[in-house]
OpenMM code with the backbone's topology and positions (N, CA, C; nanometers):
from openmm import Vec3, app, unit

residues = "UNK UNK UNK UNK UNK UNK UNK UNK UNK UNK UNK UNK UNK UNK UNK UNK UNK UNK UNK UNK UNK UNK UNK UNK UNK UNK UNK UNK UNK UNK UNK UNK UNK UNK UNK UNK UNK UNK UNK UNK UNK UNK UNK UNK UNK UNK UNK UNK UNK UNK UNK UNK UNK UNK UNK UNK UNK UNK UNK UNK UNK".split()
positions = [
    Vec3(-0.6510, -0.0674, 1.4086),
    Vec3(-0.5147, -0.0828, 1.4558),
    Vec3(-0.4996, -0.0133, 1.5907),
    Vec3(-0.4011, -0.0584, 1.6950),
    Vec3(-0.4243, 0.0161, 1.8028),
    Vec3(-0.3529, 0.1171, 1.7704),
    Vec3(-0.3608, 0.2225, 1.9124),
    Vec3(-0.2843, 0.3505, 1.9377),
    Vec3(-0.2302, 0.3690, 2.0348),
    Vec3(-0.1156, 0.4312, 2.0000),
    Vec3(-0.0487, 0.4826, 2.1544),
    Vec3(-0.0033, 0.6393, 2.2008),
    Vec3(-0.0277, 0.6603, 2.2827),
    Vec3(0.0021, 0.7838, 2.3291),
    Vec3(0.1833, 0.8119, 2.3485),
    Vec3(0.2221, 0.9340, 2.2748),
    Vec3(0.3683, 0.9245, 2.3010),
    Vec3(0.3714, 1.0663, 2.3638),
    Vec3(0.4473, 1.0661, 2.4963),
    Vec3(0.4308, 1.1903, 2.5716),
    Vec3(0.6155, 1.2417, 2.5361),
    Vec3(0.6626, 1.3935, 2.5103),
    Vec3(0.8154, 1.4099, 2.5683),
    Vec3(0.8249, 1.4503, 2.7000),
    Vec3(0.8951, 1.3803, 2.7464),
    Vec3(0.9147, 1.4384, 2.9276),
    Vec3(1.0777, 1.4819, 2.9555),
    Vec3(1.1615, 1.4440, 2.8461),
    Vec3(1.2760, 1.5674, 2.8431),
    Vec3(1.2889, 1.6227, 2.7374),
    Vec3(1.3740, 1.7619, 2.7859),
    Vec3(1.4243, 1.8372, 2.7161),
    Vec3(1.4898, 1.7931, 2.5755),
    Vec3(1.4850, 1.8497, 2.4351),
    Vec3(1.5441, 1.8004, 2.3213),
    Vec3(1.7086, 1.9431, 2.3571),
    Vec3(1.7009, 2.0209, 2.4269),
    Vec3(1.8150, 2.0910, 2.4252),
    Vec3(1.9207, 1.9768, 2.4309),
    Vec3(2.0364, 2.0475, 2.3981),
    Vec3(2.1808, 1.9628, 2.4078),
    Vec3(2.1548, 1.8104, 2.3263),
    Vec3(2.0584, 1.7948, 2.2364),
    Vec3(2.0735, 1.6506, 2.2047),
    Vec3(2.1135, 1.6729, 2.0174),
    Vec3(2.1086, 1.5932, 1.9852),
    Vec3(2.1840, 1.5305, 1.8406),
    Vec3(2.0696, 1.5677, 1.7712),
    Vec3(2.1391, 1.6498, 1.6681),
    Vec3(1.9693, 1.6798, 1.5656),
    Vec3(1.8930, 1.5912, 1.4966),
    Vec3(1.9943, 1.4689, 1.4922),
    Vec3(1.8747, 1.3634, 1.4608),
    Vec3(1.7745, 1.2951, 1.5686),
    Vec3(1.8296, 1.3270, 1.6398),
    Vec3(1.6996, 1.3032, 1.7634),
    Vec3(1.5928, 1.4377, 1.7460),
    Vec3(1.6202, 1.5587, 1.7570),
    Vec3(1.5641, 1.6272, 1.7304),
    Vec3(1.4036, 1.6588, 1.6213),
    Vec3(1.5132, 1.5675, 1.4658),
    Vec3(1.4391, 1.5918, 1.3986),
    Vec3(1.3098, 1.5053, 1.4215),
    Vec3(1.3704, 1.3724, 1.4794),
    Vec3(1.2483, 1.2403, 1.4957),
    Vec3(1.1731, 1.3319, 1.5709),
    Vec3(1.1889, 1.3462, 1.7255),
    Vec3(1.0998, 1.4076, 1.7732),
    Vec3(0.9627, 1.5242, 1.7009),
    Vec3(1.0623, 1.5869, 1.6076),
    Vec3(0.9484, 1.6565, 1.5146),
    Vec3(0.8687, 1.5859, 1.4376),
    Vec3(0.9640, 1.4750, 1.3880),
    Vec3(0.8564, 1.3596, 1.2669),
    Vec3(0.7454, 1.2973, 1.3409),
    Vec3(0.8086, 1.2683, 1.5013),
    Vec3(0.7072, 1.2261, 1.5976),
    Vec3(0.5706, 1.3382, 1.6131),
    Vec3(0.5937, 1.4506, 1.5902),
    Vec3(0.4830, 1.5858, 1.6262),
    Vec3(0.5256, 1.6361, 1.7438),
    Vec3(0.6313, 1.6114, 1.7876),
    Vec3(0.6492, 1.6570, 1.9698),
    Vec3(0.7091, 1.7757, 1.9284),
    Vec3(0.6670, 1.8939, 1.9362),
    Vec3(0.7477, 2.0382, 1.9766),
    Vec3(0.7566, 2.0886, 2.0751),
    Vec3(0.7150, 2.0457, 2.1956),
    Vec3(0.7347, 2.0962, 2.3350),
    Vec3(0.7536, 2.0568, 2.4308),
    Vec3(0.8299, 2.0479, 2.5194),
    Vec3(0.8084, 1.9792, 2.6634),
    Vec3(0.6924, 1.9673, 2.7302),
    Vec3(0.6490, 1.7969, 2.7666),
    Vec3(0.4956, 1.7508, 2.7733),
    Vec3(0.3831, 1.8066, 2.7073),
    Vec3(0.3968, 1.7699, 2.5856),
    Vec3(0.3508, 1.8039, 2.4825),
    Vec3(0.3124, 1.6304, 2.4420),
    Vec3(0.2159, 1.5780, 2.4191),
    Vec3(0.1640, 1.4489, 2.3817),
    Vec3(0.0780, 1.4182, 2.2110),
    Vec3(0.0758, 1.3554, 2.1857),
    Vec3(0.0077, 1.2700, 2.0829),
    Vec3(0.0163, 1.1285, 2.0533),
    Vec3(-0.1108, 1.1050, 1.9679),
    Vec3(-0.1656, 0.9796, 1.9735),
    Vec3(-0.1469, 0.9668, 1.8238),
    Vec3(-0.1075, 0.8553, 1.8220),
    Vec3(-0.0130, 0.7675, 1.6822),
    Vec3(-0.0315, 0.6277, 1.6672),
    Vec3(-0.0868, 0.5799, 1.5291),
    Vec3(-0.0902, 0.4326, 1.4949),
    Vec3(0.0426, 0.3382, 1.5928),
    Vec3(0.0274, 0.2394, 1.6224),
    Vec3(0.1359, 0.1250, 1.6368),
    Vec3(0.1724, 0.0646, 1.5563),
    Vec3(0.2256, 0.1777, 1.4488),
    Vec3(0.3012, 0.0755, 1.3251),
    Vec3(0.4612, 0.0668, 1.3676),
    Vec3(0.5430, -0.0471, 1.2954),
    Vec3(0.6306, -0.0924, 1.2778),
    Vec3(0.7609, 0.0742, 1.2991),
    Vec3(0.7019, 0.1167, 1.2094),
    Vec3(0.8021, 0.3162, 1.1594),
    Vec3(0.8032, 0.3733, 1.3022),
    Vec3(0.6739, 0.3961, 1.3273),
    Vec3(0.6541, 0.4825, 1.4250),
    Vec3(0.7767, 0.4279, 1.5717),
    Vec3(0.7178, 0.2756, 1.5838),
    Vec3(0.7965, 0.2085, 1.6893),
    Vec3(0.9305, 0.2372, 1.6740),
    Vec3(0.9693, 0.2556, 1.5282),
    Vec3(1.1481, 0.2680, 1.5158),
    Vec3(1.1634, 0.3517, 1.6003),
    Vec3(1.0774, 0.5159, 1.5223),
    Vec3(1.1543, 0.6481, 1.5637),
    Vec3(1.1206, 0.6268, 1.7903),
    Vec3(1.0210, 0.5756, 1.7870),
    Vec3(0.9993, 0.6114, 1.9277),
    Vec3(1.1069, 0.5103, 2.0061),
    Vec3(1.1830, 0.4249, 1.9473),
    Vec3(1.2781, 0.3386, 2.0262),
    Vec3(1.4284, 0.4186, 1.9754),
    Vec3(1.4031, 0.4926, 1.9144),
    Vec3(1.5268, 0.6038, 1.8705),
    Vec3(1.5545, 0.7289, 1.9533),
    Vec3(1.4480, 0.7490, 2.0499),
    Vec3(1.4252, 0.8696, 2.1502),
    Vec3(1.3626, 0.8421, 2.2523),
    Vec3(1.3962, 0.6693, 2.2966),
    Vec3(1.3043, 0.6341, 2.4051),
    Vec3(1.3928, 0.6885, 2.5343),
    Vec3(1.4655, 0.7310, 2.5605),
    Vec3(1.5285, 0.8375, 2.6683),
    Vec3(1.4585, 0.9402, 2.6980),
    Vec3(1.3651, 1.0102, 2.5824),
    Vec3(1.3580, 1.1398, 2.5935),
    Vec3(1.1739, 1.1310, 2.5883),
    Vec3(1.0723, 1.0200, 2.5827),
    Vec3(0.9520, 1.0173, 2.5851),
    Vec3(0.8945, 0.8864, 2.6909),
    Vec3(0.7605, 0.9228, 2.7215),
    Vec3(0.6902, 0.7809, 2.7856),
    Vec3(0.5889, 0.7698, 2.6938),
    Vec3(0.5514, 0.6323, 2.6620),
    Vec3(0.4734, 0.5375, 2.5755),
    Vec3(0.3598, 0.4516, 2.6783),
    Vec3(0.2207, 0.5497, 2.6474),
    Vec3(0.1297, 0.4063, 2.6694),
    Vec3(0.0301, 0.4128, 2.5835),
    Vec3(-0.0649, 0.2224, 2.6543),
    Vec3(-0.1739, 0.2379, 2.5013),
    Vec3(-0.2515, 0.3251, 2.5444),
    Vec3(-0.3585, 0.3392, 2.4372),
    Vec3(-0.4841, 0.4080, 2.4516),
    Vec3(-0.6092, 0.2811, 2.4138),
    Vec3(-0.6883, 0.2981, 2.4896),
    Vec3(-0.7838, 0.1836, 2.4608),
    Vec3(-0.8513, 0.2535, 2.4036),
    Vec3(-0.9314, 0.1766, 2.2809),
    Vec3(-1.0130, 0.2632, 2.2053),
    Vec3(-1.2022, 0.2421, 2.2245),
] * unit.nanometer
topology = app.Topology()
chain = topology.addChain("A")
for resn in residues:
    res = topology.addResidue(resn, chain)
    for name in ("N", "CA", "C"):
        topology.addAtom(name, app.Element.getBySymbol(name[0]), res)
């Protein structure tokens, strides 16, 4: 299955704790702080739920 790299490039201060929490379900605890995650269906939710607050590319494997 492919993968994609999900980077945060803003701040989670001042935002809605449910953004917050995704970002944690995502693994992001820090500013530019990155990981690499299946391209499933879930994942795509939460990352189109905080696509303000991350950049998305693939990773070729």
């Amino acid at each position: 299955m492919a993968k994609i790299q999900i980077k945060q490039v803003r701040s989670r201060i001042g935002r809605p704790e449910r953004q917050k929490r995704t970002l944690d379900a995502l693994g992001l605890r820090k500013l530019n702080h990155h990981v690499v995650l299946e391209d499933t269906p879930d994942v795509m939710g939460m990352v189109n739920a905080v696509r303000h607050l991350v950049v998305v590319t693939k990773v070729n494997e």
